[in-house]
Short mmCIF file of the C-alpha atoms (twelve columns), coordinates in Angstrom:
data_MODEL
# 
_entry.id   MODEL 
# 
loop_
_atom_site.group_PDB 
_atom_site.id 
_atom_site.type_symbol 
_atom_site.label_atom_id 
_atom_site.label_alt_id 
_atom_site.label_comp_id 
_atom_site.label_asym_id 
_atom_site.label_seq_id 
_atom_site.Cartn_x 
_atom_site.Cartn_y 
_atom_site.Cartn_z 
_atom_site.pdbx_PDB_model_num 
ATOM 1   C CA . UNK A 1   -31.164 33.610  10.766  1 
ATOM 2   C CA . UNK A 2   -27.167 33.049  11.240  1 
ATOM 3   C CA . UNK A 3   -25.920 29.727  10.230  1 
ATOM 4   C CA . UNK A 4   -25.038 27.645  13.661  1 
ATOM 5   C CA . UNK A 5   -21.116 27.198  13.653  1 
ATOM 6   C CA . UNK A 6   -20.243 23.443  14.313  1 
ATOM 7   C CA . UNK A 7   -16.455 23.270  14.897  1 
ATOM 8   C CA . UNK A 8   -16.323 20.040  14.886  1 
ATOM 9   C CA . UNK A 9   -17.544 19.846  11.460  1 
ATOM 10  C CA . UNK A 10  -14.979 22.180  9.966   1 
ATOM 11  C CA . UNK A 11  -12.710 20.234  7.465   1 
ATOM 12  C CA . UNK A 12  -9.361  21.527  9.219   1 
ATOM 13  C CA . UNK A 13  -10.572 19.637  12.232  1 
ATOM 14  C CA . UNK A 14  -11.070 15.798  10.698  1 
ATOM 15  C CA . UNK A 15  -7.932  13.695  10.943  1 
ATOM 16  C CA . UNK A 16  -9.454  11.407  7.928   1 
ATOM 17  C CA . UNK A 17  -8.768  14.275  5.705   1 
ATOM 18  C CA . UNK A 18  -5.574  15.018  5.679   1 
ATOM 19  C CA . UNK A 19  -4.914  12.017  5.559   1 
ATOM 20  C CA . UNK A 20  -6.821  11.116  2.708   1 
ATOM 21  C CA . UNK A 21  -5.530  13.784  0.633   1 
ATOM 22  C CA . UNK A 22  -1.865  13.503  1.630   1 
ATOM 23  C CA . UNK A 23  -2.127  9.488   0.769   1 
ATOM 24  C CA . UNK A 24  -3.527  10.345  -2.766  1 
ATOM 25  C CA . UNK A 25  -0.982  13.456  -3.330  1 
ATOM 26  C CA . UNK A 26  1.747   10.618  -2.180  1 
ATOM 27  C CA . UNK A 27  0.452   8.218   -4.522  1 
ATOM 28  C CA . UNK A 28  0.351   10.998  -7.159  1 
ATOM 29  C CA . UNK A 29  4.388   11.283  -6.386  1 
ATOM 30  C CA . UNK A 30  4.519   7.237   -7.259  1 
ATOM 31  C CA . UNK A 31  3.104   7.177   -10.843 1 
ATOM 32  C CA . UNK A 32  5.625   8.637   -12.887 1 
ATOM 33  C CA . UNK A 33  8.004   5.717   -10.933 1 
ATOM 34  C CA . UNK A 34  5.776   3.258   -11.120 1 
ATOM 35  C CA . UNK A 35  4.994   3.920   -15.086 1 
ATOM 36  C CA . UNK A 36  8.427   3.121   -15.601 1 
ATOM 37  C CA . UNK A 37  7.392   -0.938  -13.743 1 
ATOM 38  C CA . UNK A 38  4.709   -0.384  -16.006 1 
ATOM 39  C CA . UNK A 39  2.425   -1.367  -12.217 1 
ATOM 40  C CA . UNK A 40  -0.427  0.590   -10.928 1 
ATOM 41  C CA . UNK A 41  0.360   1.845   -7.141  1 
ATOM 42  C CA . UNK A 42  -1.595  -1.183  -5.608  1 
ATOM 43  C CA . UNK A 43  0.419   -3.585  -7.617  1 
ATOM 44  C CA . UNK A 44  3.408   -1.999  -6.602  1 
ATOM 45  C CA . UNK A 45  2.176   -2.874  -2.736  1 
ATOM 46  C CA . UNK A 46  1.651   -6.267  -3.134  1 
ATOM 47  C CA . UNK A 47  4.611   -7.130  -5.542  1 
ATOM 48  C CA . UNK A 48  6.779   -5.209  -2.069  1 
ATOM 49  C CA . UNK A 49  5.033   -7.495  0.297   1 
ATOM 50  C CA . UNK A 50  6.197   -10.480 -1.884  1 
ATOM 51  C CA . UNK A 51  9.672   -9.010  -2.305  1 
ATOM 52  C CA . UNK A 52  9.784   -8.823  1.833   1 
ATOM 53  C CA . UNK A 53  7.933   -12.164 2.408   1 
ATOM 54  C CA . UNK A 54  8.343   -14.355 -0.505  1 
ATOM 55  C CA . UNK A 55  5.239   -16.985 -1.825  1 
ATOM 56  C CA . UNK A 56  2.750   -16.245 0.724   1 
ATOM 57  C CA . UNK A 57  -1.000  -16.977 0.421   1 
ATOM 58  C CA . UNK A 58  -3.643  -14.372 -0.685  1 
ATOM 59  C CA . UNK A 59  -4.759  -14.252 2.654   1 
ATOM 60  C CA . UNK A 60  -1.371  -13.433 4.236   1 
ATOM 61  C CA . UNK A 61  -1.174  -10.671 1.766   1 
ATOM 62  C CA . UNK A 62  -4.519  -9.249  2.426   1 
ATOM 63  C CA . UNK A 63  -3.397  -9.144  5.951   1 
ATOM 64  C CA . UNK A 64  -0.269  -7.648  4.940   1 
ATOM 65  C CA . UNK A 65  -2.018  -4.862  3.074   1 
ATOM 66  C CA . UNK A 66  -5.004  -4.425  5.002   1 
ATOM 67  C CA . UNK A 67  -7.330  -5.396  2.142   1 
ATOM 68  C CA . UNK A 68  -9.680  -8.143  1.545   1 
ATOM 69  C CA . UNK A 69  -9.213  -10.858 -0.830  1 
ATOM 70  C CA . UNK A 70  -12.329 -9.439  -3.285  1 
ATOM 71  C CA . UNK A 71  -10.222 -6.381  -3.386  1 
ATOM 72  C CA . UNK A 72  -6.828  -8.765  -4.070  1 
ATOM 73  C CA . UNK A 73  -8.124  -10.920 -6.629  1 
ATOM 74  C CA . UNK A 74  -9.016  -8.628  -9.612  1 
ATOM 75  C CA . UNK A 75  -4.621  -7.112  -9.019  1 
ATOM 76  C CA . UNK A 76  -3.393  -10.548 -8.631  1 
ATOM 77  C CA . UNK A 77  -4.797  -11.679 -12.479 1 
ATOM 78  C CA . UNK A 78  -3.299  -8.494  -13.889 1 
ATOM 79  C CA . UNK A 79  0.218   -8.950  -11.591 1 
ATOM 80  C CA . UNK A 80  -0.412  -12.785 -13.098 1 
ATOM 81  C CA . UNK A 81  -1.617  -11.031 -16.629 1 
ATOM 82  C CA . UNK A 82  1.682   -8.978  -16.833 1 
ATOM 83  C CA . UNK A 83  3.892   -12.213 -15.533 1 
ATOM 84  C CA . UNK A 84  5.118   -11.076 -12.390 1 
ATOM 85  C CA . UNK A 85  3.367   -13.495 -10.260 1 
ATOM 86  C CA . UNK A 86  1.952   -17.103 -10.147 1 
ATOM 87  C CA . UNK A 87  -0.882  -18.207 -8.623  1 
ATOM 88  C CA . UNK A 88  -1.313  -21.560 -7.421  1 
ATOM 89  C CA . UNK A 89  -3.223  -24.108 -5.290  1 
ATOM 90  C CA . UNK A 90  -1.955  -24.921 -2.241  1 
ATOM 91  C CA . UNK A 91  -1.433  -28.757 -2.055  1 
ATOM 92  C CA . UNK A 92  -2.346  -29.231 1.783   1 
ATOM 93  C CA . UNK A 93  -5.548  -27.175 1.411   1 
ATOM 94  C CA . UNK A 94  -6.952  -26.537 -2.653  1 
ATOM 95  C CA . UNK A 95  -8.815  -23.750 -1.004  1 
ATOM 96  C CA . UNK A 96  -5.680  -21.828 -0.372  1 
ATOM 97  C CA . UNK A 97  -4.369  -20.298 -3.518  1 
ATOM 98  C CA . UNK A 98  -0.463  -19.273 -2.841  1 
ATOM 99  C CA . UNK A 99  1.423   -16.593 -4.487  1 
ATOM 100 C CA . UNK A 100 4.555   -16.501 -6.036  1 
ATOM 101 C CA . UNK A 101 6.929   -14.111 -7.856  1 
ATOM 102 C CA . UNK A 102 8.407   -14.870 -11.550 1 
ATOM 103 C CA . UNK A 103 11.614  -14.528 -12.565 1 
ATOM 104 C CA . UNK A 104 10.455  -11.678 -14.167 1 
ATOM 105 C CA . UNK A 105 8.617   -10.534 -11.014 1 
ATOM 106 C CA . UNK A 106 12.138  -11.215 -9.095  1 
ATOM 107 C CA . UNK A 107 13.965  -9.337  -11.571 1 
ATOM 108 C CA . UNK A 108 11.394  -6.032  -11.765 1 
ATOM 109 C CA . UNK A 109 13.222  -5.573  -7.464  1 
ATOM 110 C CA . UNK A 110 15.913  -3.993  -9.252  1 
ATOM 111 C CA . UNK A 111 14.150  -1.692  -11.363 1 
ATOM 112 C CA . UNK A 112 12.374  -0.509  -8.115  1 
ATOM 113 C CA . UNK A 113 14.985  -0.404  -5.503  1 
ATOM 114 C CA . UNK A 114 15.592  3.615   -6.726  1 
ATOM 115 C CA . UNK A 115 11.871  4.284   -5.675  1 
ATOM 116 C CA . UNK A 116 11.612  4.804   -2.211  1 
ATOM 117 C CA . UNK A 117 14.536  7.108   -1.875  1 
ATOM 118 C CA . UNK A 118 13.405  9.190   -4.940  1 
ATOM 119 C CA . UNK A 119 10.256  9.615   -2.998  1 
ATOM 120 C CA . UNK A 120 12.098  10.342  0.116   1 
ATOM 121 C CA . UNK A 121 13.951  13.136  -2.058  1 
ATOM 122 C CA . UNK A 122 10.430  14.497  -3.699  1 
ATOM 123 C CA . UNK A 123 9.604   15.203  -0.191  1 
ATOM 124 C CA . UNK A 124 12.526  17.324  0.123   1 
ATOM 125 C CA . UNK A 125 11.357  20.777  1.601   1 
ATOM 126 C CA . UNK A 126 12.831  23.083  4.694   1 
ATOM 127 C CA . UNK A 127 10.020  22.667  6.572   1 
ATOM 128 C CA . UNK A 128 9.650   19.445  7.508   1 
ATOM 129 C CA . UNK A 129 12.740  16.896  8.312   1 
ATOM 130 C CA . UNK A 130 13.650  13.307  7.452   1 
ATOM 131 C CA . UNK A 131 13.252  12.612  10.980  1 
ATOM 132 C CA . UNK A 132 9.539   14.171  10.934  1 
ATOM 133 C CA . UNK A 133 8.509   12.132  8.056   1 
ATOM 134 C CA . UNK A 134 9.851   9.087   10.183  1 
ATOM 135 C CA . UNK A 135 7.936   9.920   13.494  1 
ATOM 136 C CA . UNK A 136 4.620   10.261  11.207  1 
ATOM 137 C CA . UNK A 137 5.553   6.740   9.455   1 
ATOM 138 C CA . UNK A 138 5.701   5.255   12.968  1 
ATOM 139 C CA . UNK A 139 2.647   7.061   14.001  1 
ATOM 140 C CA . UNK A 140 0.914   6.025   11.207  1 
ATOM 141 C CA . UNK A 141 1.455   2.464   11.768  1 
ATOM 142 C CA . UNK A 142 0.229   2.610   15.281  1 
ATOM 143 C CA . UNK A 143 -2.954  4.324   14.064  1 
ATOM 144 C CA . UNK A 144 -3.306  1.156   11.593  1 
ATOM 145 C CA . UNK A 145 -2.851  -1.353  13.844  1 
ATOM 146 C CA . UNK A 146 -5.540  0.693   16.141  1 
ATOM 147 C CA . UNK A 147 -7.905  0.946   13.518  1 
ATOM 148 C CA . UNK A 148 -7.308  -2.521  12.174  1 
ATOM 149 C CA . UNK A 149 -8.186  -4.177  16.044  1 
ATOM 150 C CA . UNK A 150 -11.704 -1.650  16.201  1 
ATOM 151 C CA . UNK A 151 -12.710 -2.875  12.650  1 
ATOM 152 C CA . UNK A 152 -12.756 -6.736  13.913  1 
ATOM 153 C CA . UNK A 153 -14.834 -6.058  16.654  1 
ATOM 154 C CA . UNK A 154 -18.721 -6.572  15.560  1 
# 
């Protein structure tokens, strides 16, 4: 008895896959860089949301990041571990605890200001432009915030 072919089940056909395995081949690209920081890829997301935003709460990075404070906690005591951040209670609300970058934190900018343009370059290949890569950024954002609005519905 033949096998029944299900098209729709065929791995070139999912959109979650590619993107799942181009977002862990791009983090792959990352590590060397990041090894330098001496910051795991996730730490190197929240320590850019608090070089773009300044002290911001947990929840305002979560938001930032699409990632739920659970998730957030156990990176911001090793960002806090490796003094590049501070955590603190808010004053107007003690259930609030705020982030905030060190000096060393404010300093570690520097070191990473190279990164995104050496990942830009790592990308560098005649078959897909600059201008590509942009369009799929921009896609990709729209997708989020898509995505993001469905998973707050019950």
């Amino acid at each position: 008895m033949k096998e029944e072919q299900v098209p729709e089940l065929y791995l070139d056909n999912q959109l979650c896959f590619p993107l799942y395995a181009a977002s862990r081949l791009t983090t792959k690209i990352y590590a060397p860089f990041l090894e330098e920081l001496s910051i795991t890829y996730p730490q190197y997301l929240v320590m850019l949301t608090l070089w773009q935003h300044g002290n911001q709460s947990v929840k305002q990075i979560g938001e930032h990041l699409y990632l739920e404070s659970n998730t957030l906690t156990p990176l911001l005591k090793r960002l806090e571990q490796k003094k590049l951040i501070k955590r603190t209670r808010s004053r107007t609300d003690e259930r609030t605890v705020m982030i905030s970058l060190t000096l060393t934190g404010k300093e570690l900018k520097q070191k990473a200001k190279e990164i995104p343009s050496k990942i830009v370059e790592s990308f560098d290949d005649k078959t897909i432009t600059e201008e590509e890569i942009s369009f799929f950024q921009k896609t990709l954002f729209k997708l989020l915030v898509i995505l993001d609005n469905k998973n707050e519905r019950p």
